[in-house]
LOZAPA-953940 format. One line per 3 residues: for each residue x negated, y, z negated of N, C-alpha, C. Coordinates in nm, 3 decimals. Each point is the difference from the previous one (the first is absolute). Layout:
<zazas>
X:Y:Z:X:Y:Z:X:Y:Z ~ ... .
</zazas>
This chain:
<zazas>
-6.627:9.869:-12.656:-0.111:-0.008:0.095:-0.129:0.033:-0.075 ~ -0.081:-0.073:0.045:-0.114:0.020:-0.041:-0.119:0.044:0.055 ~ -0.071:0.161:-0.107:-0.099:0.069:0.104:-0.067:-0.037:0.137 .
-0.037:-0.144:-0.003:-0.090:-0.083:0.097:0.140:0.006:0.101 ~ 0.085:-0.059:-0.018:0.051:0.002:0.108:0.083:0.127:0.058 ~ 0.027:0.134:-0.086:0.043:0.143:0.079:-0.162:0.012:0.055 .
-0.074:-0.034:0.024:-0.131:0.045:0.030:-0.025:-0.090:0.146 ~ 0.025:-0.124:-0.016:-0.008:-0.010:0.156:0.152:-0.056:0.034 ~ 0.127:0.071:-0.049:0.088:0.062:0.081:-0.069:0.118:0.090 .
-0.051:0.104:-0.089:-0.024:0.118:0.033:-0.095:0.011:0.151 ~ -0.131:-0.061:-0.018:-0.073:-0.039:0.120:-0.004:-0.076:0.046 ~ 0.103:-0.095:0.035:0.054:-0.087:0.111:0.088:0.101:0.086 .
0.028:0.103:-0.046:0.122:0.101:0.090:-0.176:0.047:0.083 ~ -0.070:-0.012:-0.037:-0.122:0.110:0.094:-0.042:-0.092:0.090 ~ -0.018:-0.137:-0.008:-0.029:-0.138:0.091:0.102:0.002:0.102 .
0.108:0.006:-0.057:0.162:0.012:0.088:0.041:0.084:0.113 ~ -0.078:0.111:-0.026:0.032:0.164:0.050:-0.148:-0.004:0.081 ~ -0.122:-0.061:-0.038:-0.142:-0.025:0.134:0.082:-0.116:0.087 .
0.064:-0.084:-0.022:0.024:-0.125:0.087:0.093:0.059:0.103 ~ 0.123:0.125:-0.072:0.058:0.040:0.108:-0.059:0.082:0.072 ~ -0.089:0.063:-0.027:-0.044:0.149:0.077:-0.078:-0.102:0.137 .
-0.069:-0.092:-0.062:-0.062:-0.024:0.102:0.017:-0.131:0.082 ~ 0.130:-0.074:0.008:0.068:-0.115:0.046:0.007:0.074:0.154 ~ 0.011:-0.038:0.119:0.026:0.029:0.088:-0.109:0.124:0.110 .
-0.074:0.030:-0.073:-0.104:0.169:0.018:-0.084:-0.089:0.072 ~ -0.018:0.066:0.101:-0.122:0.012:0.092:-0.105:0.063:-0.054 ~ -0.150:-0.074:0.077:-0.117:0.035:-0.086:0.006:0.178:0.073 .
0.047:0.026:0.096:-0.023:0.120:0.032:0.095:0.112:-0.091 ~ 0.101:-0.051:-0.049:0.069:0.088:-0.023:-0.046:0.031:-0.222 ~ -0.065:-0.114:0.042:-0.065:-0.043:-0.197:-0.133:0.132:0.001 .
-0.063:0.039:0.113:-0.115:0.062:0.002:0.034:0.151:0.047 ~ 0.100:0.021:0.044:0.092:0.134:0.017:0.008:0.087:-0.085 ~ -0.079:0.135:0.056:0.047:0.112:-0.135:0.108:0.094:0.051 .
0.078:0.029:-0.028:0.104:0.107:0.022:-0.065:0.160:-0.009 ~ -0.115:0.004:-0.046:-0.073:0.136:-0.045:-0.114:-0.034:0.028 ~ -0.119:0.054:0.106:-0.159:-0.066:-0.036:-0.066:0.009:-0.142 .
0.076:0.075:-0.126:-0.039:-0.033:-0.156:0.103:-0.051:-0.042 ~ 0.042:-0.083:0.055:0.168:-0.055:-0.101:-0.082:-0.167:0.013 ~ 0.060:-0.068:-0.103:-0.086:-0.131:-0.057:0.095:-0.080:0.148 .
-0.024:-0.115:0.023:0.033:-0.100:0.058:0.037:-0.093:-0.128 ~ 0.119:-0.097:0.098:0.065:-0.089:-0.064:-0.110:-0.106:-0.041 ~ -0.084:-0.037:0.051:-0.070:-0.092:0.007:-0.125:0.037:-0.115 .
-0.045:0.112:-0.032:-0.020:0.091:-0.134:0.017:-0.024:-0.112 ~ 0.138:0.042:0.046:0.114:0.011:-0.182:-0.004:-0.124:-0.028 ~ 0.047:-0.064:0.067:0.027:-0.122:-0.028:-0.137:-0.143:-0.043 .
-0.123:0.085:0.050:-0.140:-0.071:-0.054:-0.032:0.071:-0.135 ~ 0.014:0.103:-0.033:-0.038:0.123:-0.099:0.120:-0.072:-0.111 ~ 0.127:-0.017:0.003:0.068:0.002:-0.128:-0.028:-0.155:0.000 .
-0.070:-0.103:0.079:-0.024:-0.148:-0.060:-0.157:-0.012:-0.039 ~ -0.100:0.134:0.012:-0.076:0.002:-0.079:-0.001:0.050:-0.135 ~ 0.081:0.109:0.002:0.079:0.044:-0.150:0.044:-0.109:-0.069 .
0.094:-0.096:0.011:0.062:-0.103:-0.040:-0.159:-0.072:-0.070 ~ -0.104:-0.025:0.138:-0.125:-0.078:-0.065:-0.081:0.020:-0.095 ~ 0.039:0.122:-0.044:-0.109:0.042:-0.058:0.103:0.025:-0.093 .
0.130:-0.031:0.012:0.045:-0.047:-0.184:-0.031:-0.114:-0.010 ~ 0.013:-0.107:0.109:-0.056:-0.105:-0.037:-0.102:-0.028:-0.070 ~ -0.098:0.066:0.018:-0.153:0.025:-0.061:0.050:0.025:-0.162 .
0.091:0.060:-0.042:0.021:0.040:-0.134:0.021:-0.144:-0.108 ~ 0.042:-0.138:0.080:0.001:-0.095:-0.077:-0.148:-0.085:0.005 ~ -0.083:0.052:0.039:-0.121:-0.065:-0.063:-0.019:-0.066:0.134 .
0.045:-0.025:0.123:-0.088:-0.072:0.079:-0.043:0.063:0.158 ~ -0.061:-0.038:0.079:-0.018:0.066:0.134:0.126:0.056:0.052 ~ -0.014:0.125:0.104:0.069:0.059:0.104:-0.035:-0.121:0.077 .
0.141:-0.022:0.085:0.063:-0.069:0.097:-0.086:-0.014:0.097 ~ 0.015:0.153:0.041:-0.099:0.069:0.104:-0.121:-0.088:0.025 ~ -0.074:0.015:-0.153:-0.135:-0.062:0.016:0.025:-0.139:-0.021 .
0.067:-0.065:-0.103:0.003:-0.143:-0.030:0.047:-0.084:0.129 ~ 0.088:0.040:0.088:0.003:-0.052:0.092:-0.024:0.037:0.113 ~ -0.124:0.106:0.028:-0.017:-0.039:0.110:0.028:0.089:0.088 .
0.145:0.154:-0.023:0.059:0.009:0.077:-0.100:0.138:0.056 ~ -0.060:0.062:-0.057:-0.088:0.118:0.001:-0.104:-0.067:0.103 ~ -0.012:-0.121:0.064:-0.073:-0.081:0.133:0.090:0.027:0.090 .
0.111:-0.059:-0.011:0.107:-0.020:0.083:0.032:0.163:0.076 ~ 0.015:0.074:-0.072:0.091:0.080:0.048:-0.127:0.133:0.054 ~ -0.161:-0.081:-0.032:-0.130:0.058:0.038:0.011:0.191:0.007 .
0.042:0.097:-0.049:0.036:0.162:-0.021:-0.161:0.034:-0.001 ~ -0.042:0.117:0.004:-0.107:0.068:-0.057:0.013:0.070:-0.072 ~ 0.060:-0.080:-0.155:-0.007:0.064:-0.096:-0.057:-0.083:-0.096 .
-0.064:0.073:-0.132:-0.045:-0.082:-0.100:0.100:-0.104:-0.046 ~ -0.043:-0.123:-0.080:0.114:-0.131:-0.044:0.081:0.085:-0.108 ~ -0.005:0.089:-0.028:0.084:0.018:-0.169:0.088:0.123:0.102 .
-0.016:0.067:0.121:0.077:0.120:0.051:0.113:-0.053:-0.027 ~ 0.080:0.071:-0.024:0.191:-0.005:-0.028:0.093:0.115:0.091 ~ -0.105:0.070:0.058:0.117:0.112:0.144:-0.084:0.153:-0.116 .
0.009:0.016:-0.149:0.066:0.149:-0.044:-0.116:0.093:0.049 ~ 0.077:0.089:0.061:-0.078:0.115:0.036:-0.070:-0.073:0.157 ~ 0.087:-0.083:0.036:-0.069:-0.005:0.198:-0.013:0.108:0.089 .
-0.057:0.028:0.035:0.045:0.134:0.139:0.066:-0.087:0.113 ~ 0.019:0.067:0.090:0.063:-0.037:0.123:-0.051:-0.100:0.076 ~ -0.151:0.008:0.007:-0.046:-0.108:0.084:-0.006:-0.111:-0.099 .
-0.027:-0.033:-0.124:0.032:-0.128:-0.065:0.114:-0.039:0.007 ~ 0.096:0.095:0.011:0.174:-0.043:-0.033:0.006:-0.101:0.167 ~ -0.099:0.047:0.090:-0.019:-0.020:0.130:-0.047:-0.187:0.030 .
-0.070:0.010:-0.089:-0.105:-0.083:0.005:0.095:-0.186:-0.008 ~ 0.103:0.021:-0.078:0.139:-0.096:-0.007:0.073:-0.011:0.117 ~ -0.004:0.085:0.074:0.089:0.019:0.143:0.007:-0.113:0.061 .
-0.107:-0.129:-0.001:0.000:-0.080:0.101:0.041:-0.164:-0.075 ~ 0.046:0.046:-0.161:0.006:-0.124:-0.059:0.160:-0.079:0.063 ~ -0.048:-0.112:-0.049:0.216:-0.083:0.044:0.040:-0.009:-0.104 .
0.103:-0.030:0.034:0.098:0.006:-0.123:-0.017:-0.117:-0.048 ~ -0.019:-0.115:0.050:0.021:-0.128:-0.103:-0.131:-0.019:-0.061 ~ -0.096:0.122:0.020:-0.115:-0.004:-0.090:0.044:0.099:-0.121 .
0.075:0.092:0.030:0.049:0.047:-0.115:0.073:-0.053:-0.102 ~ 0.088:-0.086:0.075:0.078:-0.028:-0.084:-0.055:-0.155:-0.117 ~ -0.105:-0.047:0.062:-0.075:-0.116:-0.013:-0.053:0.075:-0.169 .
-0.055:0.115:0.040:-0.057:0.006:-0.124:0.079:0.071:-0.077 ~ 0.100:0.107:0.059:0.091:-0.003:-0.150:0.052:-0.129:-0.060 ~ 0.055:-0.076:0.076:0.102:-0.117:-0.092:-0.159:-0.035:-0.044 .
-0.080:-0.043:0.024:-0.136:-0.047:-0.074:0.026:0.061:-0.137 ~ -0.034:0.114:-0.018:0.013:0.108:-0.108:0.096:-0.010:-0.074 ~ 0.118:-0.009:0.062:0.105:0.021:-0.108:0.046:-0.137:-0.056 .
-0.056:-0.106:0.064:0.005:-0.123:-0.036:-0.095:-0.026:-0.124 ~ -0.127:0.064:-0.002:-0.104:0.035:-0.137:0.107:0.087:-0.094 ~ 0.012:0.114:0.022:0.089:0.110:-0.073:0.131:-0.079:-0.082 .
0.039:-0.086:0.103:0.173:-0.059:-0.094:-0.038:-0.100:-0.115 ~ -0.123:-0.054:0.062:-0.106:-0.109:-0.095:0.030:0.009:-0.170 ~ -0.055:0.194:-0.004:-0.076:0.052:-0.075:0.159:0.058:-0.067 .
0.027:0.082:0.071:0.116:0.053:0.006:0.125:-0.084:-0.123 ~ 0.030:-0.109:0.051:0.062:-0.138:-0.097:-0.036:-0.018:-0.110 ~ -0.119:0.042:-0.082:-0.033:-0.043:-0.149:-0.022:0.112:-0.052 .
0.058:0.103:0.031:0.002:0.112:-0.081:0.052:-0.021:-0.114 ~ -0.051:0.071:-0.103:0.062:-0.010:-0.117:0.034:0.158:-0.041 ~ 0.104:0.070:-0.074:-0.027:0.112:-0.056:-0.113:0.052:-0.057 .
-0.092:-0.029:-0.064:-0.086:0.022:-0.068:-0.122:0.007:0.075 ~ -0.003:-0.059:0.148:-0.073:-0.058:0.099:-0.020:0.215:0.070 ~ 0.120:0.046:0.014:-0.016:0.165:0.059:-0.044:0.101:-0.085 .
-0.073:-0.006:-0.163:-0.032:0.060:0.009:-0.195:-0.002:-0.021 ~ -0.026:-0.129:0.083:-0.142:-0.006:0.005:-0.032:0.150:0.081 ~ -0.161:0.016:-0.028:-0.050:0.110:0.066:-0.056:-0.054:0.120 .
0.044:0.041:0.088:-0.100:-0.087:0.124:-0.093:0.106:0.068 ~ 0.001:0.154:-0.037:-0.083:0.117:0.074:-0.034:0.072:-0.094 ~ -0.109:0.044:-0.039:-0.069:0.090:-0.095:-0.029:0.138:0.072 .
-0.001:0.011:0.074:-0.019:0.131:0.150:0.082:0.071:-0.066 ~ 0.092:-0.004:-0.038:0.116:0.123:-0.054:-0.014:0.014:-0.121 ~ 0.076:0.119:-0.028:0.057:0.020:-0.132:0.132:0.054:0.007 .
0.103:-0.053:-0.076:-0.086:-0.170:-0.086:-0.010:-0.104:0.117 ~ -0.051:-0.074:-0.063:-0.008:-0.133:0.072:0.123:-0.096:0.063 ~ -0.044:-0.052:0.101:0.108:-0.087:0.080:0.098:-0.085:-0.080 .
0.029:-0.027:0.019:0.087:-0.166:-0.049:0.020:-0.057:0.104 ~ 0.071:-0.117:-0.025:0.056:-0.097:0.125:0.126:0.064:0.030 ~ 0.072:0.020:-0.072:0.105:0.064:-0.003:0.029:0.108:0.024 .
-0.063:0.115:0.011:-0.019:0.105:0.090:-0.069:-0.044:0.154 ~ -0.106:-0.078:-0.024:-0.008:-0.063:0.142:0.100:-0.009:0.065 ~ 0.110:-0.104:-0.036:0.030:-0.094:0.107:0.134:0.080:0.039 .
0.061:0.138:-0.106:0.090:0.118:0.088:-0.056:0.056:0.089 ~ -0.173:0.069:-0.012:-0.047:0.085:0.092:0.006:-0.093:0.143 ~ -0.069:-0.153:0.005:-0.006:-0.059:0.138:0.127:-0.053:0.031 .
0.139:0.000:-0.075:0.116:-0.014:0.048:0.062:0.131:0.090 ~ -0.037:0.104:-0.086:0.062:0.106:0.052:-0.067:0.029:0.143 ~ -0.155:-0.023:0.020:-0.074:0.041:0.093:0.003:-0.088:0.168 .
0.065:-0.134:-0.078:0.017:-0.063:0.141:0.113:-0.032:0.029 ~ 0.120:0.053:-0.104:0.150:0.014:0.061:-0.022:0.154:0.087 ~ -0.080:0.087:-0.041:-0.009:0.071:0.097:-0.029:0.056:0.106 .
-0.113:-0.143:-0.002:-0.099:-0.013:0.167:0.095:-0.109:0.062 ~ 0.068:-0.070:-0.065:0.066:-0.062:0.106:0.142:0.050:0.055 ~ 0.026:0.100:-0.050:0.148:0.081:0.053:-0.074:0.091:0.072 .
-0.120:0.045:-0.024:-0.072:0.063:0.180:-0.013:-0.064:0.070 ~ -0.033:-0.123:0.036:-0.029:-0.072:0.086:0.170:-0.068:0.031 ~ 0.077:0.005:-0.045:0.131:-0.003:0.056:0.050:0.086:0.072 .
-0.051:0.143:-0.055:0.049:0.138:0.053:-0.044:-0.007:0.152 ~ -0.169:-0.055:0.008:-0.058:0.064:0.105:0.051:-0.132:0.109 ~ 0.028:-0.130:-0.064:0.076:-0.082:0.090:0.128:0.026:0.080 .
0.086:0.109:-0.093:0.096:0.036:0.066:0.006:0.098:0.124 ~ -0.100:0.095:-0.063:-0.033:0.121:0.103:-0.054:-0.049:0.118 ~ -0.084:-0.174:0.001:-0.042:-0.013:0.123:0.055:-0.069:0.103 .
0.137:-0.062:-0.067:0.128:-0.073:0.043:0.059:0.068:0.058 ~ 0.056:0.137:-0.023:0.051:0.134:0.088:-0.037:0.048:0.108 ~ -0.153:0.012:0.009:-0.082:0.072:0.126:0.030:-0.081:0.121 .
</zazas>
């Protein structure tokens, strides 16, 4: 197997795991917090496909978000580059009223850019620097574990909190 393709093996399981969380969900139950500070499904699930975008951004061309359009669509009062980190409660709020097939519109959007990019990986391709902000500096390849790890784990909350709201 080859890197490019354990790589979108890897984040096609995160496309797989948003399609189930949110197949069947009511917009009411997508905007539901289980805690008045606990994220909503409808959240997690916008927050880890802006994470995803903004690896996209790491191959040289526009966020999704902005290139197509969807930062109109989905109209928030937040700046175009916001990604969720560090929301308080009333931003986490502010998603409450989105649908799901707008969510899901722009993840597969995204991850449809992401698998693009994703496919011509080369070894040599992970250890570009793509962030100077740190020390040391980014790579692609430290990238693309940190936003794997970060939205296999926003999307097993948003499974969690699907389940908990299936019970009540």
């Amino acid at each position: 197997m080859e890197i490019a393709d354990l790589l979108v093996e890897q984040y096609k399981r995160i496309n797989e795991e948003v399609d189930h969380v949110l197949t069947g969900l009511d917009d009411e139950a997508l905007g539901a917090r289980i805690d008045p500070d606990a994220n909503s499904i409808a959240w997690l699930i916008w927050h880890l496909t802006r994470v995803l975008d903004h690896l996209v951004e790491k191959f040289d061309v526009e966020q999704v978000w902005i290139a197509q359009g969807w930062y109109q669509r989905f109209g928030l009062p937040f700046p175009v580059n916001d990604d969720g980190y560090g929301h308080t409660a009333d931003q986490v709020g502010a998603l409450s009223s989105v649908p799901a097939e707008l969510l899901r519109g722009y993840h597969e959007a995204t991850w449809q850019e992401a698998r693009t990019h994703l496919s011509t990986l080369t070894p040599e391709d992970l250890d570009r620097i793509v962030d100077t902000r740190w020390t040391p500096a980014v790579t692609l390849g430290v990238r693309l574990a940190s936003v794997l790890s970060d939205d296999l784990q926003h999307v097993g909350q948003a499974a969690y909190v699907r389940g908990i709201l299936e019970r009540r």
